[in-house]
Backbone as a chain_set.jsonl record, in Angstrom:
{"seq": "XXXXXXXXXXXXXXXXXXXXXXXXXXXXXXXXXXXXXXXXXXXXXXXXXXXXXXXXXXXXXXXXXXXXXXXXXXXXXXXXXXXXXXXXXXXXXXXXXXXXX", "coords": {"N": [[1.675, -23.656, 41.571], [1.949, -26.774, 43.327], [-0.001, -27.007, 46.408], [0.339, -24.715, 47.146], [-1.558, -21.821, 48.035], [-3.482, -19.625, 45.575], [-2.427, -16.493, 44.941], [-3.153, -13.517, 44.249], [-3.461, -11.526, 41.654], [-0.625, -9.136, 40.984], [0.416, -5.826, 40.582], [3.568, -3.732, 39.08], [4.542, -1.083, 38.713], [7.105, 0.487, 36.657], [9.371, 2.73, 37.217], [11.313, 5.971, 36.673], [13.764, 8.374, 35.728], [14.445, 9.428, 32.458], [15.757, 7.516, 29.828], [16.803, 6.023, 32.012], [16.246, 3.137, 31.528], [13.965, 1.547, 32.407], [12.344, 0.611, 29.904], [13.912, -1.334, 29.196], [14.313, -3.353, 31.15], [11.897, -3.947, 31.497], [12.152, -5.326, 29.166], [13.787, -7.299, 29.719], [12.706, -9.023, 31.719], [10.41, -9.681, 30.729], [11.575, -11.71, 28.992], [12.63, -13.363, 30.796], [11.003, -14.652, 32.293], [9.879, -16.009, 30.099], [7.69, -15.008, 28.486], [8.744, -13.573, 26.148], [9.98, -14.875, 23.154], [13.225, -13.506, 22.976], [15.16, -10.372, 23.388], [14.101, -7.835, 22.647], [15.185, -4.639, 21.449], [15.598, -1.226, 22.566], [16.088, 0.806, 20.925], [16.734, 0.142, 18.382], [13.946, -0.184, 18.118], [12.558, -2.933, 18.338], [11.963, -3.714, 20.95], [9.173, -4.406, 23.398], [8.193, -2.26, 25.026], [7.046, 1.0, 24.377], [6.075, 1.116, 21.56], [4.275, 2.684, 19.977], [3.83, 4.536, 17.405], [5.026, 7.413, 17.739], [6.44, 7.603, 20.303], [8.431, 5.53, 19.119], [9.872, 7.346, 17.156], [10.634, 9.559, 18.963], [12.447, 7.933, 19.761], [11.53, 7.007, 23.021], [9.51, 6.631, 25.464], [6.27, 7.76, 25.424], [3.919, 7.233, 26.594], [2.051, 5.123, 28.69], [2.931, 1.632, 29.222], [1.936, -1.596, 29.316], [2.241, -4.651, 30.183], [2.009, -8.234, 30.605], [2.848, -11.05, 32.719], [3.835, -14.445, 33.833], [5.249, -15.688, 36.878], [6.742, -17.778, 39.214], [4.602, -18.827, 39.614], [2.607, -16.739, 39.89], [0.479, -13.942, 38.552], [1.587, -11.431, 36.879], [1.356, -7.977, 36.259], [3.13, -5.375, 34.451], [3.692, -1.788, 34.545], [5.192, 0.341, 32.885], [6.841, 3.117, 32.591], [6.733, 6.427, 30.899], [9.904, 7.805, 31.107], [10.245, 11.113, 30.63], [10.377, 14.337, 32.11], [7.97, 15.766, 31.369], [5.652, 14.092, 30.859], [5.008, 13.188, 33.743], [2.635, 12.805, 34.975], [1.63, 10.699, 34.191], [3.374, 8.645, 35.503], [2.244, 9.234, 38.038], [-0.806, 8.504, 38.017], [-0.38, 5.48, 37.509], [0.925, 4.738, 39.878], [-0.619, 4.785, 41.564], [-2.266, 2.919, 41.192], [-0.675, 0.461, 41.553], [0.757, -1.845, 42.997], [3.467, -2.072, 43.759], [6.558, -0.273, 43.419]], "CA": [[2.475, -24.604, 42.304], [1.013, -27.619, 44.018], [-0.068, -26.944, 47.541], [-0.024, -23.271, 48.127], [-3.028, -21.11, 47.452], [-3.515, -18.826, 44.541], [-2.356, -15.307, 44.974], [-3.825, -12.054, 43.578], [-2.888, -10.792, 40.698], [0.127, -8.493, 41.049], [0.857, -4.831, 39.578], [4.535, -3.42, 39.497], [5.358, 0.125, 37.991], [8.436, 0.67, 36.61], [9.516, 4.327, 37.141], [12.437, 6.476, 36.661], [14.171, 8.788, 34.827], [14.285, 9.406, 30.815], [16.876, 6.79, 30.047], [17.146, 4.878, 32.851], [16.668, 1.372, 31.627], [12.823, 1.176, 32.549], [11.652, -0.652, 29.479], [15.063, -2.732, 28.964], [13.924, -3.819, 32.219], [10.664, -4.822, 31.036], [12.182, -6.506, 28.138], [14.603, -8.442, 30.614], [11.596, -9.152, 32.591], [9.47, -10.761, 30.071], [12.505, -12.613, 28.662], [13.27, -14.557, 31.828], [9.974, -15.523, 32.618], [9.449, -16.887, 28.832], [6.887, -14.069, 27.937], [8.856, -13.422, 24.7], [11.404, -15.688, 22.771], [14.12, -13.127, 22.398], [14.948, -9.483, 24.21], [14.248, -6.765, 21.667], [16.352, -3.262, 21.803], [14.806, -0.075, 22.243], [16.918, 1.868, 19.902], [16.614, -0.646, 17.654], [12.486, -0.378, 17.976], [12.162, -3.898, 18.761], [11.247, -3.784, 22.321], [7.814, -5.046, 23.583], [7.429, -0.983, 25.179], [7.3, 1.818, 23.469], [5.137, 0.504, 20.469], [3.637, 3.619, 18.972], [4.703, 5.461, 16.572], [5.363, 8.656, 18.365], [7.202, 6.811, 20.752], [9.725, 5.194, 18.511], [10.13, 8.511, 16.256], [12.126, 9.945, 19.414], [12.836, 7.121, 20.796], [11.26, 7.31, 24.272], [8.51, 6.355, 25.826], [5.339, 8.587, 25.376], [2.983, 6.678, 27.19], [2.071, 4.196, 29.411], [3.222, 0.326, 28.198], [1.439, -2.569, 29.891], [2.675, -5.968, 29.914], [1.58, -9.399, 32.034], [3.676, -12.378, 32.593], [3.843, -15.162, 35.098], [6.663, -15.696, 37.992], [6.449, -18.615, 40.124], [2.64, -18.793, 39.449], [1.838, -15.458, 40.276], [0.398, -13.436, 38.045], [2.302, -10.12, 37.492], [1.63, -6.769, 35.468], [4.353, -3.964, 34.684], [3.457, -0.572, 33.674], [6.411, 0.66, 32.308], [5.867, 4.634, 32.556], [7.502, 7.01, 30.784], [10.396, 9.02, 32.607], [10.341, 12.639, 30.632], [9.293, 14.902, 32.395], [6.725, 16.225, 30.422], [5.04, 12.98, 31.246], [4.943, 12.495, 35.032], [0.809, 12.554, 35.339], [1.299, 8.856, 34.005], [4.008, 7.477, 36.483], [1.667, 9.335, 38.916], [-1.552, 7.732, 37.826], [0.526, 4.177, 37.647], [1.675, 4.508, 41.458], [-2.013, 4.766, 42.521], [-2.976, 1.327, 41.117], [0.102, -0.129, 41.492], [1.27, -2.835, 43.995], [4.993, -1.566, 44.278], [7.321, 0.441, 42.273]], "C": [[1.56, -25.415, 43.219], [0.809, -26.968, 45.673], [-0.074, -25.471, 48.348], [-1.393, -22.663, 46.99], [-2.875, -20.198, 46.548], [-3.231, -17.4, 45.339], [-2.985, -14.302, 44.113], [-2.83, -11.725, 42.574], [-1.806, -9.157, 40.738], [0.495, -7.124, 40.309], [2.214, -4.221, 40.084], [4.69, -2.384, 38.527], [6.81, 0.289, 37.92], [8.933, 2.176, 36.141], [10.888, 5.184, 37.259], [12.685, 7.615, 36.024], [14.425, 8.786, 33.526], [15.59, 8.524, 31.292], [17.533, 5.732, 30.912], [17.357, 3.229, 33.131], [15.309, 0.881, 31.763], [12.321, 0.345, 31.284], [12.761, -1.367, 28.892], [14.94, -3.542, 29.999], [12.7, -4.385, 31.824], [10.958, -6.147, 30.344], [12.632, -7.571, 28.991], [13.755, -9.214, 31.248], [10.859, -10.623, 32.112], [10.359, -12.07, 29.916], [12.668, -13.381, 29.484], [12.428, -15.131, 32.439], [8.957, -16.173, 31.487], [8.321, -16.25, 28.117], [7.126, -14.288, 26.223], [10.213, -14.303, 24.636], [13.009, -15.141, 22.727], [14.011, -11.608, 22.865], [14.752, -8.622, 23.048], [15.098, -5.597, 22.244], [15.644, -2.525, 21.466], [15.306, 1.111, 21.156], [16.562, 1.102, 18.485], [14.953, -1.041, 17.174], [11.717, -2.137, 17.985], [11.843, -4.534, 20.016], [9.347, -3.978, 22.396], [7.049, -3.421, 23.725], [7.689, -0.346, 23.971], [7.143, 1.697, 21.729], [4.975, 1.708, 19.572], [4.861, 4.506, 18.272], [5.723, 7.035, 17.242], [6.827, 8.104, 19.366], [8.609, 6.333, 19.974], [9.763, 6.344, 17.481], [10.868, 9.291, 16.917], [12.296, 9.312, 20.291], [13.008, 6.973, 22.6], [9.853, 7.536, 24.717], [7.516, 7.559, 25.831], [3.977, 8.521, 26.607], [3.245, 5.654, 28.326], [2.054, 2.699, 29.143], [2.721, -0.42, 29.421], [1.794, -4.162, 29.477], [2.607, -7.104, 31.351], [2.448, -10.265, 31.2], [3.407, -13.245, 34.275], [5.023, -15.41, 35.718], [5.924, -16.796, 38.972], [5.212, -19.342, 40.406], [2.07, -17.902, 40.157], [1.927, -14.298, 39.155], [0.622, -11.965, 38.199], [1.687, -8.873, 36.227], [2.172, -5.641, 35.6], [3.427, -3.006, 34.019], [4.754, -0.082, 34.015], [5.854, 2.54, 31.999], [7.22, 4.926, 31.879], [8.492, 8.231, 31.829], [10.579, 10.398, 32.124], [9.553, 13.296, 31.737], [7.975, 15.68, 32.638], [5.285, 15.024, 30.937], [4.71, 12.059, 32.36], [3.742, 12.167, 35.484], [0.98, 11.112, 35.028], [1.905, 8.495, 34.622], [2.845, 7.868, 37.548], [0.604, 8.864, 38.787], [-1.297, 6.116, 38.103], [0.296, 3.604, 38.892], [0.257, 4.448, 41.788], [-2.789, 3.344, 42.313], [-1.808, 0.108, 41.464], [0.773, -0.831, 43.29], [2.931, -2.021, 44.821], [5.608, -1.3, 43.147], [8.638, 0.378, 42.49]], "O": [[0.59, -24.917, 43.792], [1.809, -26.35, 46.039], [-0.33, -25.159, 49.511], [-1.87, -22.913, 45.883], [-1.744, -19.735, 46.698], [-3.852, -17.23, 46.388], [-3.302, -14.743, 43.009], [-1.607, -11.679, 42.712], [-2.391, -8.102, 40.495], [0.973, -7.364, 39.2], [2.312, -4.084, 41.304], [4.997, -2.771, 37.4], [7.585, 0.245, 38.875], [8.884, 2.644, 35.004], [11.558, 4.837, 38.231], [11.63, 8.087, 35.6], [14.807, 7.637, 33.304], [16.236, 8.564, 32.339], [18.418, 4.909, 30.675], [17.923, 2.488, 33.935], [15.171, -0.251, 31.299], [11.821, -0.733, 31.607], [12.448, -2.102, 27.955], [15.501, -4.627, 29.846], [12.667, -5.612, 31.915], [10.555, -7.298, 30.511], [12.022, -8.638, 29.056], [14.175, -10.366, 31.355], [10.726, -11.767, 32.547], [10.118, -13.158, 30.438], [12.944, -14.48, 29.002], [12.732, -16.081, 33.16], [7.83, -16.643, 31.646], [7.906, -16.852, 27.127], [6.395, -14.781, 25.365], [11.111, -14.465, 25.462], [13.939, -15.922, 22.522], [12.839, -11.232, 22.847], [15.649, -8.896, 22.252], [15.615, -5.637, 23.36], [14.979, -2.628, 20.435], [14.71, 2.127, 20.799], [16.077, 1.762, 17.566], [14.643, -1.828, 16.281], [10.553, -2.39, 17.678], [11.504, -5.712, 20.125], [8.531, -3.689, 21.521], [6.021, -3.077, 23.142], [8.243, -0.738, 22.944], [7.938, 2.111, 20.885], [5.524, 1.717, 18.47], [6.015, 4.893, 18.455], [6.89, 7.378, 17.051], [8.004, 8.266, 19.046], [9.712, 6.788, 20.279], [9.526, 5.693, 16.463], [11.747, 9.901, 16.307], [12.348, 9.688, 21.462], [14.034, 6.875, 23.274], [9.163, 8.494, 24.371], [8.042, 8.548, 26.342], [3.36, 9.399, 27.211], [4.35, 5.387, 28.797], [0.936, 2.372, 28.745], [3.018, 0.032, 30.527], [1.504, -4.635, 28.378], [2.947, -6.957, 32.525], [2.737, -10.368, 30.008], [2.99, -12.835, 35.359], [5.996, -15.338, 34.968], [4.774, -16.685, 39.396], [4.95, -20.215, 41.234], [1.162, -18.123, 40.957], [2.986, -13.767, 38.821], [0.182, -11.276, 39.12], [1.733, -9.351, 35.093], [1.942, -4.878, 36.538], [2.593, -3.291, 33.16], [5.295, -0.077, 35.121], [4.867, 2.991, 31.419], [8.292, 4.328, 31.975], [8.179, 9.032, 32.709], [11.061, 11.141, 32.979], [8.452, 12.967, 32.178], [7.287, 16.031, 33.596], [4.154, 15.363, 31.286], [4.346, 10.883, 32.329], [3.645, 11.298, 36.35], [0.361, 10.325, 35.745], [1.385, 7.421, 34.923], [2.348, 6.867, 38.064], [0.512, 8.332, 39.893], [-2.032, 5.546, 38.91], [-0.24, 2.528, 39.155], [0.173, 3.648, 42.72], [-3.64, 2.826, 43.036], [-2.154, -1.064, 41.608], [1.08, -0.255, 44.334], [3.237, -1.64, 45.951], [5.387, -1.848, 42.067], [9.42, 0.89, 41.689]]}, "num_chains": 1, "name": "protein.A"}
């Protein structure tokens, strides 16, 4: 944007509970700041998270999903953590680089 100064590059974890909506939230995310043309469905394995195989085989995040987009002209990146909790070492890794959750 004309006239204000560049900001820092932004990180936002998105953390929760199994189920909670964390990467339909991503998708929503990207979608409204023109990332991707069209929201994919996680059940449906067309979501941006939850890529790998393992992942979509029981449908639910395994890992840690990374995705940048721009907002206002500030550059943003989500990590989208998984919420089992088998898998909390990665929201907790996340939160330590992460801007706000």
């Amino acid at each position: 944007m004309p006239g204000r100064p560049p900001s820092a590059p932004r990180c936002a974890a998105l953390i929760g509970a199994y189920g909670s909506g964390k990467t339909s939230l991503l998708e929503a995310l990207l979608y409204a700041t023109d990332t991707i043309p069209k929201k994919g469905e996680v059940l449906a394995g067309t979501a941006v998270g939850d890529t790998t195989p393992e992942s979509r085989a029981h449908s639910m995040g395994v890992d840690l999903n990374l995705a940048t987009t721009t907002y206002l002209g500030d550059e943003w990146t989500f990590l989208d953590c998984p919420g089992s909790v088998e898998f909390t070492q990665e929201a907790l890794q996340a939160l330590q680089v992460a801007d706000v959750a």
